[in-house]
N, C-alpha and C positions, 0 to 999 in steps of 0.2 A: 310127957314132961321130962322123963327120964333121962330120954334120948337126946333133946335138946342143947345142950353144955356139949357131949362130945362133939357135934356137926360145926359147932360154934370155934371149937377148938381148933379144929383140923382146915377151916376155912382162915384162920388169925395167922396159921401156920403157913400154909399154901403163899397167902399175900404176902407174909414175911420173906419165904424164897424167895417167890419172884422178888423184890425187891433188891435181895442182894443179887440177883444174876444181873439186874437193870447196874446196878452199883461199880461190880465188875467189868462189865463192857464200857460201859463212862470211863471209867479207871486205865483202862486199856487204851482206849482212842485218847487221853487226856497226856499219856505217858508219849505215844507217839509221837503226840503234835512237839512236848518238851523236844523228843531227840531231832524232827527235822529243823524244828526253830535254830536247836544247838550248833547243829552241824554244817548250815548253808549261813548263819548270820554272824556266830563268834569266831574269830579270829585266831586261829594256830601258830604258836609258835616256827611251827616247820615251816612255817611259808615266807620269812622272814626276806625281805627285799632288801639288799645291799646294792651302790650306784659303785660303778669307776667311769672314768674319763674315754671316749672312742679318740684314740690315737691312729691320725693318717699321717703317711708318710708325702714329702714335698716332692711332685715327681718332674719330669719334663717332657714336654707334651706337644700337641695342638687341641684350638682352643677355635669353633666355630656355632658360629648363628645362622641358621639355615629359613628361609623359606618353603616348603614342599609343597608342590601341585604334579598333578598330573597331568601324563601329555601323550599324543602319538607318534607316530615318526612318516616322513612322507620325502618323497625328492623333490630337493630345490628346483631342479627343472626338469621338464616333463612338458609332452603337445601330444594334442590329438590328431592321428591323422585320418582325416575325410578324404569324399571324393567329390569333385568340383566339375565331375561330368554325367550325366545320367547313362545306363545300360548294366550288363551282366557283369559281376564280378569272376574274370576267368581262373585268376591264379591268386593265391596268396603264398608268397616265397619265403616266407619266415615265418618261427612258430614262439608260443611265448617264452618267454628266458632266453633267447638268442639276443647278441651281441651284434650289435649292427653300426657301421661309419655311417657318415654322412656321405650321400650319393649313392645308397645303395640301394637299389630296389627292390619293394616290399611288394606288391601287387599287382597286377595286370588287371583294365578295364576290356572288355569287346569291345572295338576301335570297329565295328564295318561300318556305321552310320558316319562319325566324325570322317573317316578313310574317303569316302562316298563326295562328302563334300567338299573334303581339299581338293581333290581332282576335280570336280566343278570347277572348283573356280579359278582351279589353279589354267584349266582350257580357256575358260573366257577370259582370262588374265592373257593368253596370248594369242590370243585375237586381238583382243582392242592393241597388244603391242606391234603386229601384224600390219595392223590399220595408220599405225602413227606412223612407219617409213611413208608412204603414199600420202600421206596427207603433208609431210616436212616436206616430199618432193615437189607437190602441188603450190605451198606456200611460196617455194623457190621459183616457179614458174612465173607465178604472180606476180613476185618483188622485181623479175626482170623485165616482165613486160610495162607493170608500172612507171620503172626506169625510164626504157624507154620510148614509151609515151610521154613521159617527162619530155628526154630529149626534143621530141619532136612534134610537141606545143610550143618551143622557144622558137622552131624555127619555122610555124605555122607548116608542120610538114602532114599534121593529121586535124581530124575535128576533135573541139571539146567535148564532144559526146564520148568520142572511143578513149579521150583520155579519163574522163570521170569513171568510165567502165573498170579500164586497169585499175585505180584507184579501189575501187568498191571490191575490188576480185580479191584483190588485195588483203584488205580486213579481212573477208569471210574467211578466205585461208589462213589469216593468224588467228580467228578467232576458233575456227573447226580445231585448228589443232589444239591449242590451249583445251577446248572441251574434252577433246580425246584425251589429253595429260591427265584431266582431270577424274574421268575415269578411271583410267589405268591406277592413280592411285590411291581411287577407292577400291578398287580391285581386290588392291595391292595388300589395303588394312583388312579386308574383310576375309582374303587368304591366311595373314598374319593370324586372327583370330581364329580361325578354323584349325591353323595348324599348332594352334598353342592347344584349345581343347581337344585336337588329338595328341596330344603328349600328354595333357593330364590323364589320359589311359591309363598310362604307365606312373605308379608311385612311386616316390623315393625317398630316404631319407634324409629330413631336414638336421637333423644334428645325430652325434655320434649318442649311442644311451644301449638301452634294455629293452628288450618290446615286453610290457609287461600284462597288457590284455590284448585281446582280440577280439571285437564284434563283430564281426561279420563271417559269412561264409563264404566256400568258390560256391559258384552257381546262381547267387543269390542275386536279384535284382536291385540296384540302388538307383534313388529318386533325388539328385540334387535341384529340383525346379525350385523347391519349398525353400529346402535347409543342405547344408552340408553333412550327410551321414558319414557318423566313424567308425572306419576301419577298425583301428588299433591304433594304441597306443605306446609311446616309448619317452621311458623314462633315464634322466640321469642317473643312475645310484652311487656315483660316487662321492657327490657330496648330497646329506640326507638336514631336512629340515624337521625340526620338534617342535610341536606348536602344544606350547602347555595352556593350560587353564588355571587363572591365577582368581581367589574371590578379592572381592570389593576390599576386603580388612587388607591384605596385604599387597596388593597390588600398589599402594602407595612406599613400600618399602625398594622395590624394584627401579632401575633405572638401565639405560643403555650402557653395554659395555661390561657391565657387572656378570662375575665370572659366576657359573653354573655348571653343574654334572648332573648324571644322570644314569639308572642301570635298569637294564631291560629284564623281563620274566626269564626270558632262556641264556641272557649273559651271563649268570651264577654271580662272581663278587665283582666284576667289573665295572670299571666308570669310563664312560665317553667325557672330556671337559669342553668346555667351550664358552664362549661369553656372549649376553644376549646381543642381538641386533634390531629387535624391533619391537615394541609395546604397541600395539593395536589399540586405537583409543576407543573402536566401538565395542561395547562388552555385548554378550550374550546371553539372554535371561532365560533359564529353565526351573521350572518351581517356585517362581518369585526369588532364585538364586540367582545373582548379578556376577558372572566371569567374564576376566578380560584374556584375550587370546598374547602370548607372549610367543617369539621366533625368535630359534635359536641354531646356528648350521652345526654340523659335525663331519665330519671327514668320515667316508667309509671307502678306504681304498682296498680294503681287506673283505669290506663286502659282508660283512658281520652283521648289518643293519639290514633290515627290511622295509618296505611302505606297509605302514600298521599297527608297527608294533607296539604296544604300548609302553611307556617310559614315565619309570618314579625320578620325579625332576625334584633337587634341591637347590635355590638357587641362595648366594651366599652372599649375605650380607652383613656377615662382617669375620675378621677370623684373625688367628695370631699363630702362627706357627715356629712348630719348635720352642715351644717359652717353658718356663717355671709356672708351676701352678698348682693353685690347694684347691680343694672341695669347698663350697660357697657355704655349705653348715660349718667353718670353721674361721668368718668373716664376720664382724659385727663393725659396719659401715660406722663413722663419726661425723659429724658435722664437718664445714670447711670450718678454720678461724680455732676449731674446741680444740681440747687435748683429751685422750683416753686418760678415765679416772682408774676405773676397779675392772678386774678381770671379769668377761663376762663369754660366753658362748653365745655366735648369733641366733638371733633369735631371742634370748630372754624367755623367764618361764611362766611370762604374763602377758594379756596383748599391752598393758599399760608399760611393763620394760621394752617391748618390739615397738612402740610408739616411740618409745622417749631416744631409741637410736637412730630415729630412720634419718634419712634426707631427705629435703623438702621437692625434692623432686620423688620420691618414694610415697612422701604423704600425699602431693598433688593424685599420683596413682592410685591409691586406694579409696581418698573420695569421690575420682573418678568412676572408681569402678561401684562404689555404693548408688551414686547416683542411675547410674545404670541398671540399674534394679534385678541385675543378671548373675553379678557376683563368683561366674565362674570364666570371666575372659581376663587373662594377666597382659598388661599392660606394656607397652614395650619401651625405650627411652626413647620414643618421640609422643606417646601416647595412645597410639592407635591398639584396640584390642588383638589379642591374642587367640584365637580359639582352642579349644583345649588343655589351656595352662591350669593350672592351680592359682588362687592367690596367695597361696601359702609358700609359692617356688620364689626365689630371688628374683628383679629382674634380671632381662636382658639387655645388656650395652654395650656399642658397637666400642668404646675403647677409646673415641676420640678425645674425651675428657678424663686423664687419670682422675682416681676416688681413694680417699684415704679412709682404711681401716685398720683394725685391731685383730689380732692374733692368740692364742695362748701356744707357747711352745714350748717342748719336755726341756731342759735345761739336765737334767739327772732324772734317774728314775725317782716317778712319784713329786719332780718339784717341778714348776712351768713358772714362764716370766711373761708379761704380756710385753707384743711388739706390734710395731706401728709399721703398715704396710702400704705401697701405694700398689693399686688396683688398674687394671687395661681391660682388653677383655673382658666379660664378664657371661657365660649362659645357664642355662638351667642346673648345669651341673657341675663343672667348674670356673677358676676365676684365672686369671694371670696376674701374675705377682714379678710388678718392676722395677722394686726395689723392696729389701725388709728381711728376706728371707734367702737359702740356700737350698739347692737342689738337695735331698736328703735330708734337712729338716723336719722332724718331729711333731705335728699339733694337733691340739683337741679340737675333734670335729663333731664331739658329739656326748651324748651322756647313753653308758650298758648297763642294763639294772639285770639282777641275778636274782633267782631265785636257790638259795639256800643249799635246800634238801637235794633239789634236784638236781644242780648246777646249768639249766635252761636259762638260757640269755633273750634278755628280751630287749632288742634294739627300739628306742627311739629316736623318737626325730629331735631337731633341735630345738628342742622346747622349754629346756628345764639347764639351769645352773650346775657349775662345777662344784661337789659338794664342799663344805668350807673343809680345811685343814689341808688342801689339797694345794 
């Protein structure tokens, strides 16, 4: 019983410890969680955001709307050349990349079959011509003796037996020879033919070009019964055809005549120009993907073009060169009919201020594009989608109908005045400006927010208002 009280004691104490060390580590974890809460959710002084005004200057420029497809390059003109005779391919006189006129000869066929038979016939040909002197002489005998048996039936000098004879000797001899004529000039056609398929032996060039392949070999047998096998080939390359692949969305943009360039992988910054000639109406479907083929020539007299090569085509549908022109974030379009009230930066820093400026051609656009349920194809100014665009970019307009808007411009440092501008041109990135403004003018295109401490500028887009006092 003695014992009892101290054990009691030292167990009251034990449980006491632990307790404060449970106490302490709460205490600890409880302090941390204060300082991460502190430090990621209250708000610092030092980080204080201040805005100014993005000032661009009015510069002068070009101003273009482009199409881009791709395409390859091939020669406007170009033939195959076959052989139109069967036998041994003996010679071929040109190799590829030579330069060749018209008339000039590219290959030799073994001519001893075709040789074999011109001389046939070309012998029975003069024979049966052999045969017609004797038989014209024969007919000449005839026609005189018929004569005169004529004569000498008037004067009862002979019987009408020996006159009916001359008579009939008569005919057979016009008719023999007539057959023999007739002959001779089947002969004649079927030498003709014999001696024409031995000249197709010998090939030549049909027009002036490139020989740019070669199928066949010397030695090699060819079989024209079937098909005509080709030789080789020669190409024009002095003037070179692009045949782009335009999709279904933009193919309505394009027309005949409308001017287009284009630059090849190995021409570094160069552009060929040239304006289309043909839209091919049947398109071509690969992946459930609908292209229509577009031709377009180019001059290669320098020979800088190849067949092949592949070609980033921009074909251009609408453009203004040399103009005045600001940055499309420093445009806040207005109704026709309205007047600019309050200064504003386009865009607005609500979609209900970006509503309240657009034009009704602008709005037709965007419920367009909701409808659409895609939301990422911008709209062009006839309505057809864009691939790739933002709907957040301005459109694009080819210029036909100026568009009145609003400007802010520095007037002095730190003051701006708004001014009324009419609008041409118009693409993703700048506008032209056709009356309103001056080359080297001044305007807000934008809002810079600054951070403080650091002086790290953080550009925005046009989204947000010029701050007041400004």
């Amino acid at each position: 019983m003695a014992n009892t009280a101290p054990t009691k004691s030292k167990s009251s104490f034990a449980a006491l410890t632990a307790f404060f060390v449970r106490l302490r580590w709460w205490g600890v974890l409880l302090l941390l969680i204060v300082a991460v809460t502190y430090y990621f959710l209250i708000p610092t002084t030092s980080n204080k955001v201040t805005s100014e005004p993005r000032l661009s200057v009015v510069t002068r420029g070009d101003i273009e709307n482009t199409v881009t497809a791709a395409g390859s390059l091939t020669s406007k003109d170009w033939v195959d050349i076959g052989a139109q005779v069967s036998g041994q391919l003996d010679t071929i006189a040109v190799e590829i990349g030579d330069l060749v006129t018209k008339g000039l000869l590219l290959a030799e066929i073994d001519a001893t079959v075709q040789l074999a038979q011109v001389n046939a016939s070309r012998a029975s040909l003069n024979a049966l011509e052999s045969q017609q002197s004797s038989r014209e002489s024969k007919l000449k005998l005839a026609k005189l003796t018929a004569d005169r048996q004529g004569r000498m039936i008037k004067e009862k000098a002979t019987s009408e037996q020996d006159y009916d004879n001359a008579q009939n000797a008569l005919i057979e001899a016009q008719s023999s020879l007539l057959q023999l004529k007739s002959q001779i000039a089947q002969s004649e056609a079927g030498l003709s033919s014999q001696e024409a398929e031995l000249g197709y032996t010998k090939i030549y060039a049909p027009m002036n070009g490139t020989v740019v392949t070669i199928a066949a070999k010397e030695g090699q047998t060819l079989n024209a019964n079937q098909q005509a096998p080709t030789i080789l080939t020669i190409a024009d390359l002095t003037v070179m055809t692009v045949e782009a692949e335009v999709s279904e969305a933009d193919i309505g943009k394009l027309k005949k005549n409308m001017p287009v360039y284009f630059s090849t992988l190995g021409g570094g910054k160069r552009r060929w120009k040239s304006h289309i000639r043909q839209i091919l109406p049947t398109p071509t479907i690969s992946n459930n993907v609908v292209l229509y083929t577009v031709l377009f020539d180019i001059d290669n007299s320098d020979n800088a073009l190849l067949s092949q090569m592949t070609a980033q085509v921009f074909f251009v549908t609408s453009s203004a060169r040399n103009v005045i022109s600001v940055p499309v974030g420093a445009l806040t379009y207005v109704n026709d009919g309205s007047s600019p009230n309050k200064p504003k930066i386009a865009g607005g820093d609500s979609a209900k201020d970006r509503r309240a400026n657009m034009t009704d051609e602008q709005r037709a656009e965007m419920r367009a594009a909701r409808s659409s349920g895609k939301g990422g194809g911008k709209k062009d100014g006839k309505g057809r989608g864009r691939k790739g665009e933002s709907t957040d970019n301005p459109a694009v307009f080819d210029g036909s109908k100026p568009r009145r808007a609003t400007v802010q411009r520095e007037v002095s440092e730190g003051v701006y005045e708004t001014v009324e501008v009419k609008i041409g041109v118009v693409s993703r990135v700048s506008a032209e400006v056709i009356s309103g403004l001056s080359e080297g003018d001044r305007v807000v295109s934008g809002i810079i927010q600054h951070n403080s401490p650091s002086g790290a500028k953080d550009e925005r887009k046009n989204n947000q208002r010029i701050p007041r006092g400004i």
